[in-house]
C-alpha positions as CSV (number, residue, x, y, z in Angstrom):
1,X,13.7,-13.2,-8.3
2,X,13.7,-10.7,-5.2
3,X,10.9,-7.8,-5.9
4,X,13.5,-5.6,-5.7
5,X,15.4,-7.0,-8.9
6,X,11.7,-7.4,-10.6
7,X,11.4,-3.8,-10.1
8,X,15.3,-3.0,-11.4
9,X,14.2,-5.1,-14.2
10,X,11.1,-3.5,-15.2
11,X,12.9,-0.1,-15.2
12,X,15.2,-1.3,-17.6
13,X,12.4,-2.8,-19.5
14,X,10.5,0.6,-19.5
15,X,13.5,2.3,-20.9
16,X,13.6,-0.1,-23.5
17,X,10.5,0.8,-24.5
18,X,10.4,4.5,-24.1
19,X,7.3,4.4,-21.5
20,X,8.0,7.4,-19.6
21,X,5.3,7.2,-16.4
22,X,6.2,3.4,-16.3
23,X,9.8,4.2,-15.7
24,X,9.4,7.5,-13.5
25,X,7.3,5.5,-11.3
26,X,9.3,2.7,-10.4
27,X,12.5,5.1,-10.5
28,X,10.6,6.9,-7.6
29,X,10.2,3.3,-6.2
30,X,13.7,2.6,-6.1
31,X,14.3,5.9,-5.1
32,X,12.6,4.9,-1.7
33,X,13.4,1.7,-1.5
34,X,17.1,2.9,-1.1
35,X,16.7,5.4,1.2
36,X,14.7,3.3,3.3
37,X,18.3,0.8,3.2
38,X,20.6,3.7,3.8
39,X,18.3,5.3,6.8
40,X,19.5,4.3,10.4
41,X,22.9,3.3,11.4
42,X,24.0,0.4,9.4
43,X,23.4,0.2,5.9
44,X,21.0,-2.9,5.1
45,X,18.8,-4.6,2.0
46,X,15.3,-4.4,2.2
47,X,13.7,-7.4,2.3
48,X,10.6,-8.3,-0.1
49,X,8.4,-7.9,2.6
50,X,10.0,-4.7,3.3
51,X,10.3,-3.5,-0.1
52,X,6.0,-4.4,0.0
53,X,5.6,-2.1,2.6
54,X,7.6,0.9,1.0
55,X,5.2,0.2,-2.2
56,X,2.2,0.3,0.4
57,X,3.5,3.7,1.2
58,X,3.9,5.0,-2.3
59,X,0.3,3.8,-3.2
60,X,-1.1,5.4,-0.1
61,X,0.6,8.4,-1.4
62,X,-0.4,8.9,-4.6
63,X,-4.2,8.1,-3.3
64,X,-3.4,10.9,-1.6
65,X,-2.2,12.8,-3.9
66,X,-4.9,12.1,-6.4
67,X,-7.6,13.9,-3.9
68,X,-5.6,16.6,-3.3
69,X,-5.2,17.5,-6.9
70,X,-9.1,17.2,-7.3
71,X,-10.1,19.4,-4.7
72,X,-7.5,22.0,-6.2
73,X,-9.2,21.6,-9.7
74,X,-5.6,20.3,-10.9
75,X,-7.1,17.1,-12.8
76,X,-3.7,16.6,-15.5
77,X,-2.1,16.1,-12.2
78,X,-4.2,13.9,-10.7
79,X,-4.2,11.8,-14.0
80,X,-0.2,11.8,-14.0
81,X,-0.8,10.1,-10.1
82,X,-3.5,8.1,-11.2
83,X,-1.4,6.1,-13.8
84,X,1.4,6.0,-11.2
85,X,-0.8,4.4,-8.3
86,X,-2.0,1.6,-11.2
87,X,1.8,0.8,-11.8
88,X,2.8,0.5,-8.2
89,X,-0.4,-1.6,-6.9
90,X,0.8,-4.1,-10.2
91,X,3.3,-5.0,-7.5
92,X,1.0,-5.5,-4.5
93,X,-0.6,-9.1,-3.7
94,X,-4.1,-8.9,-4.2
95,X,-6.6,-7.1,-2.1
96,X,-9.2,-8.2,-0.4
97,X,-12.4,-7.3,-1.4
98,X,-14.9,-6.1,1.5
99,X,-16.9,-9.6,1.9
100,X,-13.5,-11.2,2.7
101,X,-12.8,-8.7,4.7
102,X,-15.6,-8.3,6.8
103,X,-15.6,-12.1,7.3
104,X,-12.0,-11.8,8.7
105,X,-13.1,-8.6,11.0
106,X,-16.1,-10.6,12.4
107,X,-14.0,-13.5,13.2
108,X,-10.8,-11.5,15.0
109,X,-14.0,-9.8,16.8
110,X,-15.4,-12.9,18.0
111,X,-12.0,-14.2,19.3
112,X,-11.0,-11.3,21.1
113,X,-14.5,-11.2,22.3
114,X,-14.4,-7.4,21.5
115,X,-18.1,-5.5,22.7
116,X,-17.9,-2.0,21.7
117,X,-15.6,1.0,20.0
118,X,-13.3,1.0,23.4
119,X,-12.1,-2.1,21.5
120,X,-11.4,-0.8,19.0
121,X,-7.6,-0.7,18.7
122,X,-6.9,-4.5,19.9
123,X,-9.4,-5.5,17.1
124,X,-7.6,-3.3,14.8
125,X,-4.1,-4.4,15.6
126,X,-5.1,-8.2,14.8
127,X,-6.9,-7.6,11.8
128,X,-4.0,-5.5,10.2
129,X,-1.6,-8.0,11.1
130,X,-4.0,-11.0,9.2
131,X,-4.3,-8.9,6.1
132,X,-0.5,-7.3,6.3
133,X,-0.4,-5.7,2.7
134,X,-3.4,-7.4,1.3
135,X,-6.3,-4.8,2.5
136,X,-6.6,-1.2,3.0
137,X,-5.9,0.4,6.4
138,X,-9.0,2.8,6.1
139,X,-11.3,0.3,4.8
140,X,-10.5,-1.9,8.1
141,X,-10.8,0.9,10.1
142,X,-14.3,1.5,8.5
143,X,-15.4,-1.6,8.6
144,X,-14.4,-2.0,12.2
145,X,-16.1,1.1,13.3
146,X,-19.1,-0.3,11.8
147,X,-19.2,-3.9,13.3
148,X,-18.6,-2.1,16.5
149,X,-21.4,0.1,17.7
C-alpha cells in the first residue's frame, strides 16, 4: 500500500472512531499532499518518497509552531501542535539518534577530506542526502558545525 492510501485509510479509520486531532491532522496532510500534485503545470501523483518529504515539512512545521506558541504564553495551542507533530512523525522512518549520526558526519568528513567551516556546505550536502528523511536538518547542521572548527 502507497503511503498515500495508508494515510486515506487512517483518515477513514479516525472517523470511524471519532478521534478528532488524529483525523484533522492527516486531513491537513492530505490537504498538502494535493496541493503539492496540483502545483506546477501538469497535474501529477506524489510519489511515497514525495509524499515523505511533504510530511518532513508538516513536522518541521508544527516544531515550529510549537515554540512559537510557548514564547507567546499560548500553551493549549502548543499542546493541539504537539499531538499533531506525534501523529505525523508515526509516518516518518525512524530517526537517527546522534551517535549514528555523528558516525555518518565523521565518515562523509573524512571522504571529502573537509578541514574547516569553509566546508561546510559540501559536507552538508552529502550528509543530507545519506540520511534523506531519517535525521533532522538542524541537528546535522549542529553537529557539523561542531566536528568542524
Amino acid at each position: 500500500m502507497k503511503l498515500k492510501e495508508k494515510i486515506h485509510t487512517d483518515i477513514l479509520a479516525a472517523m470511524k472512531a471519532k478521534e478528532d486531532v488524529r483525523m484533522g491532522a492527516l486531513r491537513l496532510l492530505k490537504a498538502a499532499v494535493m496541493k503539492f500534485e496540483v502545483a506546477g503545470d501538469k497535474k501529477k501523483e506524489a510519489s511515497d518518497e514525495e509524499v515523505l518529504q511533504i510530511i518532513g515539512r508538516e513536522v518541521k512545521q508544527r516544531k515550529d509552531s510549537i515554540d512559537a506558541y510557548k514564547k507567546g504564553g499560548r500553551a493549549d495551542l502548543a499542546v493541539k501542535e504537539e499531538a499533531e507533530l506525534k501523529i505525523l512523525q508515526a509516518y516518518l522512518p525512524a530517526q537517527m539518534d546522534e551517535a549514528e549520526l555523528k558516525k555518518v558526519v565523521s565518515q562523509v568528513i573524512s571522504q571529502t577530506g573537509a578541514a574547516s567551516k569553509a566546508d561546510f556546505g559540501k559536507v552538508m550536502g552529502a550528509v543530507m542526502a545519506q540520511v534523506k528523511g531519517k535525521a533532522d536538518g538542524q541537528m546535522v547542521s549542529q553537529l557539523v558545525g561542531e566536528i568542524l572548527k
